[in-house]
C-alpha positions in Angstrom: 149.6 90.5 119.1 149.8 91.7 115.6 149.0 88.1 114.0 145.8 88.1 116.7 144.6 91.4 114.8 145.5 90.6 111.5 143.6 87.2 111.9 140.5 88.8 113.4 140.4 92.0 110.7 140.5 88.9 107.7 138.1 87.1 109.3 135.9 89.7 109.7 136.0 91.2 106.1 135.7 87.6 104.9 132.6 87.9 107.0 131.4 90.3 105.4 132.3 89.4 101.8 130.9 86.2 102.0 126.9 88.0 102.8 127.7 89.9 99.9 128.8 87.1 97.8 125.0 86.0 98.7 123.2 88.9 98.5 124.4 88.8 95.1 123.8 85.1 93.8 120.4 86.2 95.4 119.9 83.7 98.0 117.9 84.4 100.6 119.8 85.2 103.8 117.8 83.5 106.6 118.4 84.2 110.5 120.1 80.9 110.8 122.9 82.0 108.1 123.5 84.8 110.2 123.6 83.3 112.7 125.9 80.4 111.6 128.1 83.6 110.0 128.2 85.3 113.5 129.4 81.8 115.1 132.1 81.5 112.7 133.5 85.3 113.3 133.2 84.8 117.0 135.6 81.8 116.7 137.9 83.7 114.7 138.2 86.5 117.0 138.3 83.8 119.7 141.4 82.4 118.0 142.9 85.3 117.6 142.6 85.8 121.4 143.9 82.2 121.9 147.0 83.5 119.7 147.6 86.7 121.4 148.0 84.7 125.2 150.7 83.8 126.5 151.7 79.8 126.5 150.6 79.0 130.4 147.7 81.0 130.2 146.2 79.8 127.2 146.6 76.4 128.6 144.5 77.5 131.4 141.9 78.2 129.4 142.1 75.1 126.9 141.8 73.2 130.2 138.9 74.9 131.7 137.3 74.8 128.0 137.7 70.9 128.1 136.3 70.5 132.0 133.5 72.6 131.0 132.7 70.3 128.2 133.2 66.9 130.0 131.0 68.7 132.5 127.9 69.4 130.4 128.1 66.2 128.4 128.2 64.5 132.5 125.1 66.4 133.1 123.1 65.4 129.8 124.2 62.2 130.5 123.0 61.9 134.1 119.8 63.7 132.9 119.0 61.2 129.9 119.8 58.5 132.3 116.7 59.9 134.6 114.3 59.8 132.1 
């Protein structure tokens, strides 16, 4: 649990240091960097999630992850197909 908060609070201050970093090298900071930025601290915290589950469990969710994806690249596959 600790190494799931610890991994989170980095990520999140290296979040935040890194639109500092270009706020001051005084590049524009566009909606798509934010948004790419927000992505990337989600899947921290996510990670840190992952860490603070138990074994079984957190294979339970890898699984589901990987039907869900199988799934939607099934559908855009059968939808492609229609066209």
């Amino acid at each position: 649990m600790v190494a799931a908060i610890i991994i989170s609070v980095l990520g999140s201050l290296a979040f935040i240091a890194w639109m500092i970093f270009r706020a001051v090298r005084e590049k524009s900071i566009k909606a798509h960097t934010v948004c790419y930025g927000i992505a990337v601290l989600t899947g921290i915290f996510t990670y840190g999630y992952f860490i603070s589950l138990d074994f079984a469990w957190m294979l339970k969710v890898v699984v589901s992850i990987v039907i869900g994806v199988a799934l939607i690249f099934a559908a855009a596959g059968i939808q492609q197909r229609s066209r």
